[in-house]
TIMISE-701520 format. One record per atom (N, C-alpha, C, CB): residue number from 0; residue in one letter; atom name; x, y, z. Coordinates in nm, 3 decimals. Glycine has a CB too. Layout:
! residues N
seq:NUM&type:A&atom:CA&east:X&north:Y&up:Z
...
This chain:
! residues 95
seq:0&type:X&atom:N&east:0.085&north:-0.118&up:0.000
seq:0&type:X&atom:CA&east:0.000&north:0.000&up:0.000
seq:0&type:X&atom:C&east:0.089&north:0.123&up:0.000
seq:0&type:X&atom:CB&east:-0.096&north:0.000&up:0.121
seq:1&type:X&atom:N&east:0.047&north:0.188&up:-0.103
seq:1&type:X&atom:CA&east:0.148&north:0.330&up:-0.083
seq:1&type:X&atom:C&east:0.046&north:0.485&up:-0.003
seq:1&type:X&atom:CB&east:0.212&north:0.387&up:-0.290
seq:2&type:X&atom:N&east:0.113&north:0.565&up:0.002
seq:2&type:X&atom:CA&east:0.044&north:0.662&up:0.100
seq:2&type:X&atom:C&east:-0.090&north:0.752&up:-0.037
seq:2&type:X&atom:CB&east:0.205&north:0.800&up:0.191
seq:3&type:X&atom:N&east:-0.036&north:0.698&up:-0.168
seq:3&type:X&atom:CA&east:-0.168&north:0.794&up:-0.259
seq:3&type:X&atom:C&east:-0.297&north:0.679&up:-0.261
seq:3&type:X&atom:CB&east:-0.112&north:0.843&up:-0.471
seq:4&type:X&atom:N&east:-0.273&north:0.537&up:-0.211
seq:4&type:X&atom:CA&east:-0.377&north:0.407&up:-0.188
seq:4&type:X&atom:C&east:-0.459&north:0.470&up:-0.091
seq:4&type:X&atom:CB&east:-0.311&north:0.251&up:-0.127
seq:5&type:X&atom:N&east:-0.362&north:0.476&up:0.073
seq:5&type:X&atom:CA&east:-0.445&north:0.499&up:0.187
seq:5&type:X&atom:C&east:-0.518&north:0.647&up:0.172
seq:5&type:X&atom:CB&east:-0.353&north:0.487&up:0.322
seq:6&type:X&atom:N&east:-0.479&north:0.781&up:0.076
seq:6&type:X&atom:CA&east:-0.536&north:0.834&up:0.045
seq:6&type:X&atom:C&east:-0.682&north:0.844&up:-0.025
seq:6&type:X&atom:CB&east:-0.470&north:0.855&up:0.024
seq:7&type:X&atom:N&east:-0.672&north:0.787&up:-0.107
seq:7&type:X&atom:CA&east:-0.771&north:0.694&up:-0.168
seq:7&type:X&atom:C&east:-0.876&north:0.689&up:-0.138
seq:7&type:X&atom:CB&east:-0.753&north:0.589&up:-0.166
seq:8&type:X&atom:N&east:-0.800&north:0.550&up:-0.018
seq:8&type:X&atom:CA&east:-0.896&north:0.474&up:0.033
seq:8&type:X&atom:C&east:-1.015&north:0.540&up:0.107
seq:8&type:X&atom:CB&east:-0.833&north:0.389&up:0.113
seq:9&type:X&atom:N&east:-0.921&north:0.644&up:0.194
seq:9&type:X&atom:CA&east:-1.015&north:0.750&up:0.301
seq:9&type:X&atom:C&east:-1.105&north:0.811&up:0.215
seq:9&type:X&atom:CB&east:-0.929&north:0.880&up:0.387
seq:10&type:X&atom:N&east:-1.070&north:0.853&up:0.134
seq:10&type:X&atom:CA&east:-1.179&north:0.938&up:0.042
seq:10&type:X&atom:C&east:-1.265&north:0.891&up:0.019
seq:10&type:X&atom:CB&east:-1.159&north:0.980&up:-0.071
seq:11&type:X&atom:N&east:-1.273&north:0.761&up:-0.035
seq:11&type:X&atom:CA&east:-1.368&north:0.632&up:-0.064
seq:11&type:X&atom:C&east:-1.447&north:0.622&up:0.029
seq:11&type:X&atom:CB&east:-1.308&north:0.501&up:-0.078
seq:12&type:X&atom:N&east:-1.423&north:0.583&up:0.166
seq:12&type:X&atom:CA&east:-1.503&north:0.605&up:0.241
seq:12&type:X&atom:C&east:-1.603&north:0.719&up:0.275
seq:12&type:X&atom:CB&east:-1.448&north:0.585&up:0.306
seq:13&type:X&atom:N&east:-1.535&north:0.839&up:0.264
seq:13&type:X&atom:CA&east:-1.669&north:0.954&up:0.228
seq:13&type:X&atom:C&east:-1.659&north:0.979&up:0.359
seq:13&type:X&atom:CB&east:-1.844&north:0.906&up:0.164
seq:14&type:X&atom:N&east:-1.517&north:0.990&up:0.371
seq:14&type:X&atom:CA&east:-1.459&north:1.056&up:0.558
seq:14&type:X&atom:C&east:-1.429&north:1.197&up:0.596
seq:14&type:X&atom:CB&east:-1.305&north:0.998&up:0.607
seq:15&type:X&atom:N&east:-1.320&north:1.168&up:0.430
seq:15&type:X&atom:CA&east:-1.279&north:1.330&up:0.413
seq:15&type:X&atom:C&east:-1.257&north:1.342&up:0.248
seq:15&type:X&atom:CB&east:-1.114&north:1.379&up:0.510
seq:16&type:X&atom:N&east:-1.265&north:1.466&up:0.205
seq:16&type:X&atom:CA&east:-1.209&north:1.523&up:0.130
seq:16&type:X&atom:C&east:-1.045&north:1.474&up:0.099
seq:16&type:X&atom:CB&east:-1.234&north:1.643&up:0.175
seq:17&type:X&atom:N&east:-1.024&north:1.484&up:-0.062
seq:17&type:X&atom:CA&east:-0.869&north:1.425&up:-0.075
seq:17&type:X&atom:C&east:-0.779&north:1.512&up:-0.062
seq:17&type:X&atom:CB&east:-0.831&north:1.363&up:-0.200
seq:18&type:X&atom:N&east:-0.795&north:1.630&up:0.002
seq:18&type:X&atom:CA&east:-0.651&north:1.699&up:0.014
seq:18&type:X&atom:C&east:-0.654&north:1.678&up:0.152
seq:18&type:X&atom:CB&east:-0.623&north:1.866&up:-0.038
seq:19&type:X&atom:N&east:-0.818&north:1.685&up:0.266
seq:19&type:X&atom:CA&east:-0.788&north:1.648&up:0.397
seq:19&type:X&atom:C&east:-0.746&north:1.474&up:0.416
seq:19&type:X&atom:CB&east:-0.922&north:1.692&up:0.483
seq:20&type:X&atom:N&east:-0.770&north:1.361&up:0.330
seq:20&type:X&atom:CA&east:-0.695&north:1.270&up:0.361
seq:20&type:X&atom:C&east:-0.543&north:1.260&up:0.333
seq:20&type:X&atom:CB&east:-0.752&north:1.185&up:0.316
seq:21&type:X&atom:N&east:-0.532&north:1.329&up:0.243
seq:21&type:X&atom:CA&east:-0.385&north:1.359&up:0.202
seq:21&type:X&atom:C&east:-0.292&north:1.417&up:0.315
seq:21&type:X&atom:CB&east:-0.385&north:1.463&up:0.084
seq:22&type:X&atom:N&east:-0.384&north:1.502&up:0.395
seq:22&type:X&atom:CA&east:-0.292&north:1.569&up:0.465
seq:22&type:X&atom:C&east:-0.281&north:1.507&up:0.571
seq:22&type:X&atom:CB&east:-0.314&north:1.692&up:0.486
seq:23&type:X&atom:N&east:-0.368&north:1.449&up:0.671
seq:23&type:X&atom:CA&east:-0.406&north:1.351&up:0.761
seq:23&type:X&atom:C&east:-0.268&north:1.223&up:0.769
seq:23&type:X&atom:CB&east:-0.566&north:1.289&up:0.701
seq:24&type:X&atom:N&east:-0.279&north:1.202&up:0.635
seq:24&type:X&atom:CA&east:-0.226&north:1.053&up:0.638
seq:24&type:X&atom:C&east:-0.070&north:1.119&up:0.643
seq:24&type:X&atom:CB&east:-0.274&north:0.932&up:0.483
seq:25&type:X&atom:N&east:-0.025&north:1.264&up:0.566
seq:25&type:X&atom:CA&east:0.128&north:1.290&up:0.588
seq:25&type:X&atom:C&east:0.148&north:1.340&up:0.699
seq:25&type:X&atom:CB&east:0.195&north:1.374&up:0.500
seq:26&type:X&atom:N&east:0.043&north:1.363&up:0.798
seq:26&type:X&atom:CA&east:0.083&north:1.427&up:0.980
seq:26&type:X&atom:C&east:0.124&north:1.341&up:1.056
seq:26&type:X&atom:CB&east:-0.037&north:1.484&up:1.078
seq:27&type:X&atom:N&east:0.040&north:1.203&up:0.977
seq:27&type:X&atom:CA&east:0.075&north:1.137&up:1.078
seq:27&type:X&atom:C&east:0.176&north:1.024&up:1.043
seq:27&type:X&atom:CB&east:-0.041&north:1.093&up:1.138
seq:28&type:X&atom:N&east:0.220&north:1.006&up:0.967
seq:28&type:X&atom:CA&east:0.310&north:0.971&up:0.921
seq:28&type:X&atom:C&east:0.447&north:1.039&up:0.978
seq:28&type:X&atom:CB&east:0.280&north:0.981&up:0.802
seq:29&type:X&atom:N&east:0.420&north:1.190&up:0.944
seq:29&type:X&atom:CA&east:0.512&north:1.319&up:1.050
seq:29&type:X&atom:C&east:0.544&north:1.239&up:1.146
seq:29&type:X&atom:CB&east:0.424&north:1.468&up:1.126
seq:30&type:X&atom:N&east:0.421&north:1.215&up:1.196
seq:30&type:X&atom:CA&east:0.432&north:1.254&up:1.387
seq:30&type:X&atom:C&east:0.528&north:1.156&up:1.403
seq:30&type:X&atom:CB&east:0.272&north:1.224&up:1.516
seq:31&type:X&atom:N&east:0.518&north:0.995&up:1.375
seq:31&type:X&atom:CA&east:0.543&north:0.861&up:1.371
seq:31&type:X&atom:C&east:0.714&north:0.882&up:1.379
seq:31&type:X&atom:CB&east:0.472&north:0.778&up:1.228
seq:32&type:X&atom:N&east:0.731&north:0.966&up:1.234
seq:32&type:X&atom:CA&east:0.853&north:0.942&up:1.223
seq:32&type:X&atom:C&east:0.940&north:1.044&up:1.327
seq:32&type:X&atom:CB&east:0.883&north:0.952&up:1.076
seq:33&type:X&atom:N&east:0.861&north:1.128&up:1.399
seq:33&type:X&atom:CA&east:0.900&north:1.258&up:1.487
seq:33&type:X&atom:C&east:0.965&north:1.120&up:1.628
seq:33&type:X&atom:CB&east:0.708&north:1.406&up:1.540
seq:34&type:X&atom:N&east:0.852&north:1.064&up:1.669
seq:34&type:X&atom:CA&east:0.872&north:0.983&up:1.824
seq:34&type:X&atom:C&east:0.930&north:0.895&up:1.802
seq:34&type:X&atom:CB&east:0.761&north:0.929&up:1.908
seq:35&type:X&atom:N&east:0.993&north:0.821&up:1.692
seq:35&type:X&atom:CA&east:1.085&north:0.706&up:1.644
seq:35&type:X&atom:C&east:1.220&north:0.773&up:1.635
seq:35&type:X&atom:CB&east:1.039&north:0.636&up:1.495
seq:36&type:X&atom:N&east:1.240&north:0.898&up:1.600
seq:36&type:X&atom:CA&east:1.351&north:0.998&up:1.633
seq:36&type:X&atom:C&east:1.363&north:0.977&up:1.792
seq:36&type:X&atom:CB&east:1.310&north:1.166&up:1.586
seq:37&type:X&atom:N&east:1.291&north:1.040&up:1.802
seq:37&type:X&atom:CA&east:1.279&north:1.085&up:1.977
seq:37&type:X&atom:C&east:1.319&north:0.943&up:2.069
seq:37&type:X&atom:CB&east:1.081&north:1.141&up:2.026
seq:38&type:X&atom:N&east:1.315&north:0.813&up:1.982
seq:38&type:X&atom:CA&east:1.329&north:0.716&up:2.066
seq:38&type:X&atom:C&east:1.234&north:0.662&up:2.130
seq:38&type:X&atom:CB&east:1.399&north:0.743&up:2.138
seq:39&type:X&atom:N&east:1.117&north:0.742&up:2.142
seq:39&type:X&atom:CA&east:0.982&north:0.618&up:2.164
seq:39&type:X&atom:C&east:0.906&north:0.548&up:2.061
seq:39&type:X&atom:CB&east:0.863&north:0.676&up:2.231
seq:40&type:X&atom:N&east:0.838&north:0.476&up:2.166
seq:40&type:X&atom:CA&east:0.760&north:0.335&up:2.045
seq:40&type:X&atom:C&east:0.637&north:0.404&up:1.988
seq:40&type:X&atom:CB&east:0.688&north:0.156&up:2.139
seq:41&type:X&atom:N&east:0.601&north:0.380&up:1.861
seq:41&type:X&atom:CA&east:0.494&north:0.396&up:1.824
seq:41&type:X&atom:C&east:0.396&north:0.270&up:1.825
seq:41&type:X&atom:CB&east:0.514&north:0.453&up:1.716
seq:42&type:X&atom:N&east:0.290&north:0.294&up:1.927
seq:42&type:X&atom:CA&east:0.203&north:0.149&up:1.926
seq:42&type:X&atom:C&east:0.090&north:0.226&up:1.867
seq:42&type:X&atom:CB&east:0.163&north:0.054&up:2.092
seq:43&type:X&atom:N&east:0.023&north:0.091&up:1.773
seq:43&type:X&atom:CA&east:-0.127&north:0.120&up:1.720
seq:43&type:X&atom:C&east:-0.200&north:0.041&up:1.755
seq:43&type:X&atom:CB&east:-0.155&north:0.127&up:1.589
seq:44&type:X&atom:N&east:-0.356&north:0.024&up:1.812
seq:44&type:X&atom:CA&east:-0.374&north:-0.067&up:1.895
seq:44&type:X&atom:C&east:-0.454&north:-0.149&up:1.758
seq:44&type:X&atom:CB&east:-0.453&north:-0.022&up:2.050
seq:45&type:X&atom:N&east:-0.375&north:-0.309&up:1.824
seq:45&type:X&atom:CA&east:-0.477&north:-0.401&up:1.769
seq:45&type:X&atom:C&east:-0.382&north:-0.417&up:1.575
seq:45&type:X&atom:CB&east:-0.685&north:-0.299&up:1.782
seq:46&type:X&atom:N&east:-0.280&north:-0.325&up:1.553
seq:46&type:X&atom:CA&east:-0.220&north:-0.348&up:1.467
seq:46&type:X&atom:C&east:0.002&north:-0.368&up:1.494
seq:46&type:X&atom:CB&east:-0.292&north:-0.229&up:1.380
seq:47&type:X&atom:N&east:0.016&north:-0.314&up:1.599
seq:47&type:X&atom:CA&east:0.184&north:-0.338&up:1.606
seq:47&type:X&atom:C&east:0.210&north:-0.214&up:1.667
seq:47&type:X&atom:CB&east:0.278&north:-0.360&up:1.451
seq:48&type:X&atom:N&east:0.321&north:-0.233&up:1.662
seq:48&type:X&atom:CA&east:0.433&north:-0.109&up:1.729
seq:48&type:X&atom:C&east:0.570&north:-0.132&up:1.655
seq:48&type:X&atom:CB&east:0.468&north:-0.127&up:1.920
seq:49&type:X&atom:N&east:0.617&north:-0.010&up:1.646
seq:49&type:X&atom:CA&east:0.719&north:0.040&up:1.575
seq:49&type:X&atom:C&east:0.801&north:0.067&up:1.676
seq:49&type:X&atom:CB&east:0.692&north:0.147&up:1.488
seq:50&type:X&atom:N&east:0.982&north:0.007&up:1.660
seq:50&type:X&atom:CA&east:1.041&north:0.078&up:1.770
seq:50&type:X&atom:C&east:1.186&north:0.094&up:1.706
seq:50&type:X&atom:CB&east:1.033&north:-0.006&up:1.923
seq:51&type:X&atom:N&east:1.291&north:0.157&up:1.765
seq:51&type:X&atom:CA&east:1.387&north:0.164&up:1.728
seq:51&type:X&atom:C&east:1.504&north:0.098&up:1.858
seq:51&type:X&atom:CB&east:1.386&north:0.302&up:1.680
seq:52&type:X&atom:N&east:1.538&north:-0.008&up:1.765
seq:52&type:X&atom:CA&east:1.663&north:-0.130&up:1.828
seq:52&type:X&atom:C&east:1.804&north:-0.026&up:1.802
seq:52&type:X&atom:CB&east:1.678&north:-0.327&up:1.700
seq:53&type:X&atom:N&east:1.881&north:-0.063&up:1.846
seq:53&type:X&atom:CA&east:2.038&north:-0.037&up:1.876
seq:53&type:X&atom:C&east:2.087&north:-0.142&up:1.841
seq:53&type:X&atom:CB&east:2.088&north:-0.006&up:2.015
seq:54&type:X&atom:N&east:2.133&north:-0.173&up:1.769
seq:54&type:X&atom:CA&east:2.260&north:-0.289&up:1.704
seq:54&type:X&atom:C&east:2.386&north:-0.278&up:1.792
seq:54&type:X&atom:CB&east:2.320&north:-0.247&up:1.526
seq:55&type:X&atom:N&east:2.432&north:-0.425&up:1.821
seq:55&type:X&atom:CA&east:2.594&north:-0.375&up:1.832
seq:55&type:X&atom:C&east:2.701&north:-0.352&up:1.699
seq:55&type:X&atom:CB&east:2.668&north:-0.490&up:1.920
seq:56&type:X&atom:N&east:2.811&north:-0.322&up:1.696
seq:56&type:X&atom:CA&east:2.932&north:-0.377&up:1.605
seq:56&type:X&atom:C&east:2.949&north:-0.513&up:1.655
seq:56&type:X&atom:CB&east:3.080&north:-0.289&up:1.616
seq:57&type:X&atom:N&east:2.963&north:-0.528&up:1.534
seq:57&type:X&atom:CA&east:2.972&north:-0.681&up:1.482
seq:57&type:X&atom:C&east:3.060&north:-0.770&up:1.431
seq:57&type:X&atom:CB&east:2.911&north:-0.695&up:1.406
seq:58&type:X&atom:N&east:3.128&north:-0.828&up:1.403
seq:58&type:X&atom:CA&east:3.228&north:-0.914&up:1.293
seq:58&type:X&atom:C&east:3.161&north:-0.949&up:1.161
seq:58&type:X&atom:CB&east:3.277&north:-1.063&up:1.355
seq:59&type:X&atom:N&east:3.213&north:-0.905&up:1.074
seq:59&type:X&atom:CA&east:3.091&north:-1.004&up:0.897
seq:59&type:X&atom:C&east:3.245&north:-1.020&up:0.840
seq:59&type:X&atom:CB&east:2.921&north:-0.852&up:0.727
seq:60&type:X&atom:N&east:3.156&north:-1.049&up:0.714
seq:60&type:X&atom:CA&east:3.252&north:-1.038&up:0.632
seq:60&type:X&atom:C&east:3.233&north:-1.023&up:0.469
seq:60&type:X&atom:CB&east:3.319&north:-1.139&up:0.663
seq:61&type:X&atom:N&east:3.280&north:-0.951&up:0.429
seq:61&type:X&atom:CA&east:3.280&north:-0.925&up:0.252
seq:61&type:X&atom:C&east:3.205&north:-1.045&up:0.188
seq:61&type:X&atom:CB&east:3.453&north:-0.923&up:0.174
seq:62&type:X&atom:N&east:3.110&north:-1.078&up:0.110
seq:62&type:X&atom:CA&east:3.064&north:-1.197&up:0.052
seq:62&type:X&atom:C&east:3.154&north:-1.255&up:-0.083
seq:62&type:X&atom:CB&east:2.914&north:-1.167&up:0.013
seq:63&type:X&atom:N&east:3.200&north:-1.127&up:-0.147
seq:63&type:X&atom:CA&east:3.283&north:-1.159&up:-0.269
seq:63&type:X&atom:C&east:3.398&north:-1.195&up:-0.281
seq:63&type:X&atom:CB&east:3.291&north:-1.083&up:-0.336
seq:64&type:X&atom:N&east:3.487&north:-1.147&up:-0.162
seq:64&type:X&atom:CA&east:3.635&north:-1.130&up:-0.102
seq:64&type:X&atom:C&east:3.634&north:-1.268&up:0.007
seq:64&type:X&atom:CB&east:3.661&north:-0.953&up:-0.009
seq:65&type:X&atom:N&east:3.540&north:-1.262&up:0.108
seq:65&type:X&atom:CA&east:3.548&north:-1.324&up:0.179
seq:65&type:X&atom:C&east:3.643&north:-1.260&up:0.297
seq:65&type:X&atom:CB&east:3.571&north:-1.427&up:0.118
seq:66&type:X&atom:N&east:3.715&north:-1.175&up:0.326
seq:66&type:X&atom:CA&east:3.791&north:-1.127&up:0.346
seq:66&type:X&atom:C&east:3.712&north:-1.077&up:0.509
seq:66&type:X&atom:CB&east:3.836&north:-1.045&up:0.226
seq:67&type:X&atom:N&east:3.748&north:-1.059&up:0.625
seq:67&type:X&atom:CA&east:3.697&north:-1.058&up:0.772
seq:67&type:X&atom:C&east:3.668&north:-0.880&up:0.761
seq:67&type:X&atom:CB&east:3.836&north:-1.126&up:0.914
seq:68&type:X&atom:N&east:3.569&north:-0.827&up:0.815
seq:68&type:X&atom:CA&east:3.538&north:-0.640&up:0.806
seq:68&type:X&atom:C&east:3.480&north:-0.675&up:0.949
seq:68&type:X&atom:CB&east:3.398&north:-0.544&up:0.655
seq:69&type:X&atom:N&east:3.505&north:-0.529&up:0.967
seq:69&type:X&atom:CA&east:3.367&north:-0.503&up:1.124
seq:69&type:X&atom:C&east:3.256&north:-0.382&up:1.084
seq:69&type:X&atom:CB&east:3.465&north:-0.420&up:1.315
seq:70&type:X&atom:N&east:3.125&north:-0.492&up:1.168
seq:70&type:X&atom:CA&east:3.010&north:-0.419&up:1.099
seq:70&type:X&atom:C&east:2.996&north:-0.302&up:1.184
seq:70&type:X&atom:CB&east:2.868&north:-0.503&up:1.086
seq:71&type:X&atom:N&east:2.998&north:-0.159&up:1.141
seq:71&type:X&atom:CA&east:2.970&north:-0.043&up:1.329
seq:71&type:X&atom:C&east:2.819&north:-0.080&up:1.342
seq:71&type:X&atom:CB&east:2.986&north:0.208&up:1.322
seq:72&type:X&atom:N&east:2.794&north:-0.056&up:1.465
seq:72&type:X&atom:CA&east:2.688&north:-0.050&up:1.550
seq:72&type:X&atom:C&east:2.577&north:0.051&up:1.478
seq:72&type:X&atom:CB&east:2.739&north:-0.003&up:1.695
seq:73&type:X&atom:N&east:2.451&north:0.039&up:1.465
seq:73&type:X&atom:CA&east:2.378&north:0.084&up:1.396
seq:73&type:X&atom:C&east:2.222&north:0.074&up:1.474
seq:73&type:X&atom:CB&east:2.403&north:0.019&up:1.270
seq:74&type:X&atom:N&east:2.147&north:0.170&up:1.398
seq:74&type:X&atom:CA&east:2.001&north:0.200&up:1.477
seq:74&type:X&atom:C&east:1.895&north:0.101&up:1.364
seq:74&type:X&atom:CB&east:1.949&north:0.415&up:1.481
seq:75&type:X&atom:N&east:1.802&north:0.028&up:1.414
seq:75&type:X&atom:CA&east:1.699&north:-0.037&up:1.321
seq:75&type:X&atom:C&east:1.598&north:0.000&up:1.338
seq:75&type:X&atom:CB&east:1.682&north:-0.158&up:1.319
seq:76&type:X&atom:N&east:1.501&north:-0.008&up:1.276
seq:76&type:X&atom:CA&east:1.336&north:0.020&up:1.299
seq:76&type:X&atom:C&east:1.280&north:-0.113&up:1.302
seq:76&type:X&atom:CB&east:1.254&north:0.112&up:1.176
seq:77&type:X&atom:N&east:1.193&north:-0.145&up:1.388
seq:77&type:X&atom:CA&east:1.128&north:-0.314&up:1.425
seq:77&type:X&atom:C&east:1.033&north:-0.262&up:1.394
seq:77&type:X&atom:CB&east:1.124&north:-0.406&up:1.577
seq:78&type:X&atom:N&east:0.920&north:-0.357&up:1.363
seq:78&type:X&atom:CA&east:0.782&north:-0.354&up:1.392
seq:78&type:X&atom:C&east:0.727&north:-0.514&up:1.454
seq:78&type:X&atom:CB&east:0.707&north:-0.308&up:1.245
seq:79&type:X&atom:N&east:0.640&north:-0.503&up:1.535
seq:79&type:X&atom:CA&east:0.612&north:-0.630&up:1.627
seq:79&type:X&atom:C&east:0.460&north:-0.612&up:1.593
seq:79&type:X&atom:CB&east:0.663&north:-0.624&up:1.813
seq:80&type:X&atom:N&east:0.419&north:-0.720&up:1.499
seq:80&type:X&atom:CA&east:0.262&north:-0.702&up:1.487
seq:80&type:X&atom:C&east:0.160&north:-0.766&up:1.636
seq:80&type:X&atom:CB&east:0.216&north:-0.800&up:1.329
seq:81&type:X&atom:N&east:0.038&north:-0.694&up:1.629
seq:81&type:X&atom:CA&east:0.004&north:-0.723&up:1.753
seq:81&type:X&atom:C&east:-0.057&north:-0.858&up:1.748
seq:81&type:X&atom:CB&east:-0.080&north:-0.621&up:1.809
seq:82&type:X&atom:N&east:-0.124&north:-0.912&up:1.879
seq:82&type:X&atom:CA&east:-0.132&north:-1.078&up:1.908
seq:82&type:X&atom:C&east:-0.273&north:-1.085&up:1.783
seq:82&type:X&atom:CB&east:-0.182&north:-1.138&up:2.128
seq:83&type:X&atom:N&east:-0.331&north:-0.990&up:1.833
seq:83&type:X&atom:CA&east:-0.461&north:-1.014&up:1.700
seq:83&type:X&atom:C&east:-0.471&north:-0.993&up:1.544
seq:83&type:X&atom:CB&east:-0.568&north:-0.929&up:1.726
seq:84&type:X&atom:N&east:-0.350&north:-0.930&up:1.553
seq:84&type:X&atom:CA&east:-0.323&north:-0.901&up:1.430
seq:84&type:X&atom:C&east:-0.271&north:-1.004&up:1.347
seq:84&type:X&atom:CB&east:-0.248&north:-0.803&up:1.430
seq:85&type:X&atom:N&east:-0.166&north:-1.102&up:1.407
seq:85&type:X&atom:CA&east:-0.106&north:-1.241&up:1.381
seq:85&type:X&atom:C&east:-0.196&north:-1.338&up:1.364
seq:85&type:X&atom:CB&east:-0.023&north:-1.287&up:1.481
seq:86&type:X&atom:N&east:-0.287&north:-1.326&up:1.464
seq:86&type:X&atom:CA&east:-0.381&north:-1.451&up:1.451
seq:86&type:X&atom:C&east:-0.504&north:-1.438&up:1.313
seq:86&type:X&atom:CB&east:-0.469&north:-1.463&up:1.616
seq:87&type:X&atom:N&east:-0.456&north:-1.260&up:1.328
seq:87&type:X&atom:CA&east:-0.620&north:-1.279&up:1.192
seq:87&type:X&atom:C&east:-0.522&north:-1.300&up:1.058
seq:87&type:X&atom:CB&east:-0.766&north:-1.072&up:1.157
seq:88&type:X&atom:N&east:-0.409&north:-1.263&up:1.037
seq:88&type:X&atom:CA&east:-0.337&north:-1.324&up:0.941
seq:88&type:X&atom:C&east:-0.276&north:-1.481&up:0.895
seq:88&type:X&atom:CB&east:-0.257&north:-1.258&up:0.955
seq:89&type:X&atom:N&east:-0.283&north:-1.520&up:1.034
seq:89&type:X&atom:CA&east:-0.264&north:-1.660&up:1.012
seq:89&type:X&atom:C&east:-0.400&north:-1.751&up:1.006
seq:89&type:X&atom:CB&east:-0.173&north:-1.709&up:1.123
seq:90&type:X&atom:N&east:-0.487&north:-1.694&up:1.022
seq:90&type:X&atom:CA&east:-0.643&north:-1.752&up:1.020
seq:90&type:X&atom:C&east:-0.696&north:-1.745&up:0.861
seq:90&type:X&atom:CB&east:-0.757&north:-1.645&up:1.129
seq:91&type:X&atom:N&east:-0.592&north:-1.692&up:0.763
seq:91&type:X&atom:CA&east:-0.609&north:-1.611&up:0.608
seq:91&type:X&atom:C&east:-0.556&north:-1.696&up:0.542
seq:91&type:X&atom:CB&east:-0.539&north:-1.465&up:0.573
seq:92&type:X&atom:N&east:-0.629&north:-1.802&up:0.446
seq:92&type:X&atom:CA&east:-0.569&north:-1.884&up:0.335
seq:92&type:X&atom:C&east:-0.471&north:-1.831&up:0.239
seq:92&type:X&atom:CB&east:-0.667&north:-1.930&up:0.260
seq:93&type:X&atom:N&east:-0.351&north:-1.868&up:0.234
seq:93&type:X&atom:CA&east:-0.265&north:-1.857&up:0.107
seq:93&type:X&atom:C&east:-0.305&north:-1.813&up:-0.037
seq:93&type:X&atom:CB&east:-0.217&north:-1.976&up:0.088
seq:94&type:X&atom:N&east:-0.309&north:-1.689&up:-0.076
seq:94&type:X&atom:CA&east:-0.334&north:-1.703&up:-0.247
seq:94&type:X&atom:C&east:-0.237&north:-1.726&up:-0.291
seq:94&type:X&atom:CB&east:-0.381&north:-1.595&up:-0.331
């Protein structure tokens, strides 16, 4: 789903207007990416939470060379879908 879909979509519904879903969906999108800065979790209820992990440095190594590198320590973004959210996806036949 891209953000001109969920735009869309809202409109479709006959919620808002498409420049107020447009704008809606980039605030909050804003905000999301504002408190994932900030280091807190973004939870949505009944769909996941978004958080930001801390990696350590690491040992890898080159795939082509083979050759030993160190990976630096780095920030990730998780998402942990919620318990109902798993179950209604795994309750969903394969297409």
């Amino acid at each position: 789903m891209t953000k001109a879909l969920l735009t869309e979509l809202l409109q479709r519904r006959g919620l808002l207007a498409k420049k107020q879903a447009a704008a809606l969906v980039e605030a909050t999108i804003t905000i999301c990416k504002q408190q994932l800065l900030c280091g807190e979790i973004v939870r949505i209820g009944h769909f996941g939470r978004f958080e930001v992990q801390q990696r350590k440095a690491r040992p890898g190594r080159n795939p082509h060379t083979g050759a030993a590198l160190r990976l630096p320590a780095r920030r990730r973004i998780v998402f942990r879908p919620a318990r109902r959210f798993k179950e209604l996806i795994d309750a969903q036949p394969l297409n």
